[in-house]
N, C-alpha and C positions, 0 to 999 in steps of 0.2 A: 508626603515625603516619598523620594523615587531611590531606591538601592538599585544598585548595578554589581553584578559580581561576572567576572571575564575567567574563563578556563581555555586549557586544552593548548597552553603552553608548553615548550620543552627544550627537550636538546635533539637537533639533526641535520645532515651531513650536508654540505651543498648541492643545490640541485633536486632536494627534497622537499616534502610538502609537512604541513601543518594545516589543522583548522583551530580557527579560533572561535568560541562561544561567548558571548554575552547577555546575561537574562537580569530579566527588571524587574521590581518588586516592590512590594509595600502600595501603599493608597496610591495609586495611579490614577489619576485621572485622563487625560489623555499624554499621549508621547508623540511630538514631530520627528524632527530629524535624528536620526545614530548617527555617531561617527567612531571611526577609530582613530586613534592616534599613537604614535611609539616615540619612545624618548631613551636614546643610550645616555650612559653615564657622560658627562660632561658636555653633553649636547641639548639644546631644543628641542622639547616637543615639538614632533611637528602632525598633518594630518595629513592620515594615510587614506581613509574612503572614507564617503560621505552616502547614506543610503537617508532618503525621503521617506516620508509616510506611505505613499505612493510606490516606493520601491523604484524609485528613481538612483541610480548608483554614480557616484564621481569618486576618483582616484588622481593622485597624487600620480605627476609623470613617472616618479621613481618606482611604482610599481604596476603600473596602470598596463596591462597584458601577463600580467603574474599572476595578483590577485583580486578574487569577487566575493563580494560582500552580497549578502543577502539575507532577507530578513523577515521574521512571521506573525504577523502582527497580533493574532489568535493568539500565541504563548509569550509572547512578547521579548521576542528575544531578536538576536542579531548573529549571523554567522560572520568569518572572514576565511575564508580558501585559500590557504597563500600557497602559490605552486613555484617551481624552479628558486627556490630560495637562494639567497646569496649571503655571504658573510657581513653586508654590510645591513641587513635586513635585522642584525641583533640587536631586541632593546626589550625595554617592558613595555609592552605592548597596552595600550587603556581604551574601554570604549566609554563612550559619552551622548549623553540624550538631552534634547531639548523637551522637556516635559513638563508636565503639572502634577503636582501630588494632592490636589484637589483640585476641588469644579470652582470654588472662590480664589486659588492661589494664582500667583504671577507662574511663569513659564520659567524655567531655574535650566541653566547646564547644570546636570547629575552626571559626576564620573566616579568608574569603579575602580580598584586599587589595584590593577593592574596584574597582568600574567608576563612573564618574564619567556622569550624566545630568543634561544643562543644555535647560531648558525654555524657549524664548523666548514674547515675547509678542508 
């Protein structure tokens, strides 16, 4: 079993930056892909970057020259940079892994519960 816990959420101004963290835990056996995703109130999920084991990174056109994800596979964790923020950029923000929590298990999405980023104007 793979826990995911996402910080470094907040509140700020437009045009300002956040980083987001995501770290994984518990019996890991191996982890493929991160992703992040954000979801405002009354809205879809939807996906915001996609970083590979590899460190391969893809973004969502809506923020794709804003923000970069990056990611250390040694600590197992996942950043997100979000730079020039806009007010439409507020949601609860969740990351997500394609992993295994043992060396016998299937490969399961593990997502963590989410950090909340409110963009004012």
């Amino acid at each position: 079993q793979v826990r995911l816990v996402e910080s470094g959420g907040g509140l700020v101004q437009a045009g300002g930056s956040l980083r987001l963290s995501c770290a994984a835990s518990g019996n890991i056996f191996s982890i493929n892909d991160m992703d992040w995703y954000r979801q405002a109130p009354g809205k879809q999920r939807e996906l915001v970057a996609t970083i590979t084991s590899g460190g391969d990174t893809y973004y969502a056109s809506a923020v794709k020259g804003r923000f970069t994800g990056t990611r250390d596979n040694a600590k197992n964790t996942v950043a997100l940079q979000m730079n020039s923020l806009k007010t439409e950029d507020t949601a609860v923000y969740y990351c997500s892994a394609d992993a295994k929590g043992g060396r016998d298990s299937p490969t399961f999405q593990y997502w963590g519960q989410g950090t909340q980023v409110t963009v004012s104007s």
